[in-house]
C-alpha positions as a Markdown table, in Angstrom:
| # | Residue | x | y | z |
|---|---|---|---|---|
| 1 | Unk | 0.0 | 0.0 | 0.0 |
| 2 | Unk | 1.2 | 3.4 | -0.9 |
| 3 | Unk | -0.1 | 6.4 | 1.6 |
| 4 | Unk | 0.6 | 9.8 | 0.1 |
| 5 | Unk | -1.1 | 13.8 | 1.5 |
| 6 | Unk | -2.7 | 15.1 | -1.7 |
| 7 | Unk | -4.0 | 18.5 | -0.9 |
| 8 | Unk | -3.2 | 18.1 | 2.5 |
| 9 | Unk | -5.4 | 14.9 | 2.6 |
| 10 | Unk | -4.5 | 11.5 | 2.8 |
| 11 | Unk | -4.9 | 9.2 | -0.1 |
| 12 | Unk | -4.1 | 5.5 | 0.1 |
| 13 | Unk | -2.8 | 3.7 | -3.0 |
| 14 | Unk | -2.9 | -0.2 | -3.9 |
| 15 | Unk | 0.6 | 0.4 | -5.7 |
| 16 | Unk | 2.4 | 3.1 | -7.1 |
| 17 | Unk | 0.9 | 5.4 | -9.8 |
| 18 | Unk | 2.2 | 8.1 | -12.4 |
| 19 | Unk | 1.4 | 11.9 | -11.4 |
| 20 | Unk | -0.8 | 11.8 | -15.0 |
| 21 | Unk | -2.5 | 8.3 | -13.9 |
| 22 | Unk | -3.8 | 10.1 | -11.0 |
| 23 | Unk | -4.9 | 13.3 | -12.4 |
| 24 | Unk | -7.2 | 11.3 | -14.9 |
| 25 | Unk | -8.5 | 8.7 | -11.9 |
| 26 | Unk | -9.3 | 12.3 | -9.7 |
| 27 | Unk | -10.7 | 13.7 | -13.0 |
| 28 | Unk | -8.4 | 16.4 | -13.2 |
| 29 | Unk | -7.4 | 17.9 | -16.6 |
| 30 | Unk | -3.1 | 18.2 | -16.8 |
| 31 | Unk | -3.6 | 20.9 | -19.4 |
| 32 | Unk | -5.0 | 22.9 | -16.6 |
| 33 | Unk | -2.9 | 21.8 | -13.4 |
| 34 | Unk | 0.2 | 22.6 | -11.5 |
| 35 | Unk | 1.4 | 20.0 | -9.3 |
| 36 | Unk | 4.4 | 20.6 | -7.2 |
| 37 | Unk | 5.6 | 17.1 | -5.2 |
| 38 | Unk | 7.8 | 17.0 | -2.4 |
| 39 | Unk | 8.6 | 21.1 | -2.9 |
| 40 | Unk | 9.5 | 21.0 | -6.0 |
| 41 | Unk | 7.2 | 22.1 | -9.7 |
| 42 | Unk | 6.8 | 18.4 | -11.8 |
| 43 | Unk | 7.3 | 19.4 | -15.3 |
| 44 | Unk | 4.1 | 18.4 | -17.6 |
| 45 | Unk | 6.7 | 16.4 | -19.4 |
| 46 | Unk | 7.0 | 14.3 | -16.6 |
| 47 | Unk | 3.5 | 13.9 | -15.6 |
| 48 | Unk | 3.7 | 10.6 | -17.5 |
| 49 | Unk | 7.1 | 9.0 | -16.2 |
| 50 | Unk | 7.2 | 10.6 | -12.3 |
| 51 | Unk | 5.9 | 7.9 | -10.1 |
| 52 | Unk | 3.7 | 8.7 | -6.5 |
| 53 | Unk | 5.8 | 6.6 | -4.0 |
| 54 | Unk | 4.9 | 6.0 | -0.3 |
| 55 | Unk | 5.4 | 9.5 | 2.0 |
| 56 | Unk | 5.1 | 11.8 | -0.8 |
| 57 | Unk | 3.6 | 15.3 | -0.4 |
| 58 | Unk | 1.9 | 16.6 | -3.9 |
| 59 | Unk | -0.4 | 19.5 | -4.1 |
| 60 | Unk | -2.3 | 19.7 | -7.4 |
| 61 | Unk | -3.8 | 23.7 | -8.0 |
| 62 | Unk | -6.2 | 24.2 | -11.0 |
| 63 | Unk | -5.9 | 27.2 | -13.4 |
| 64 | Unk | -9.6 | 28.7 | -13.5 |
| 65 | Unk | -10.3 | 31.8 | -16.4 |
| 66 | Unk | -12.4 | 34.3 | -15.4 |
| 67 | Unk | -12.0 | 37.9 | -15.0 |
């Protein structure tokens, strides 16, 4: 089991996942994200290839338009 704070919730994994895995089982769109993990910005390019591993920290903010 893999037990990482999203958002400053715990979420509780059956195995480790990719950062873009995630964002499409939560629904979220990666065009429109920023997720920093551990402190540090995850490139888009690496949404794909950056694994969620047991302890990790992520926070996931959402760009929303408006004026």
């Amino acid at each position: 089991m893999i037990t990482a704070r999203i958002n400053g919730q715990p979420e509780t994994f059956a195995s480790s996942l990719s950062v873009s895995a995630f964002l499409e089982e939560k629904g979220y769109r990666p065009d429109r994200v920023a997720v920093e993990q551990n402190g540090s910005i995850v490139p888009k390019r690496e949404y794909e290839s950056r694994l969620i591993e047991d302890g990790d920290t992520l926070e996931v903010v959402s760009f929303v338009g408006g004026g």
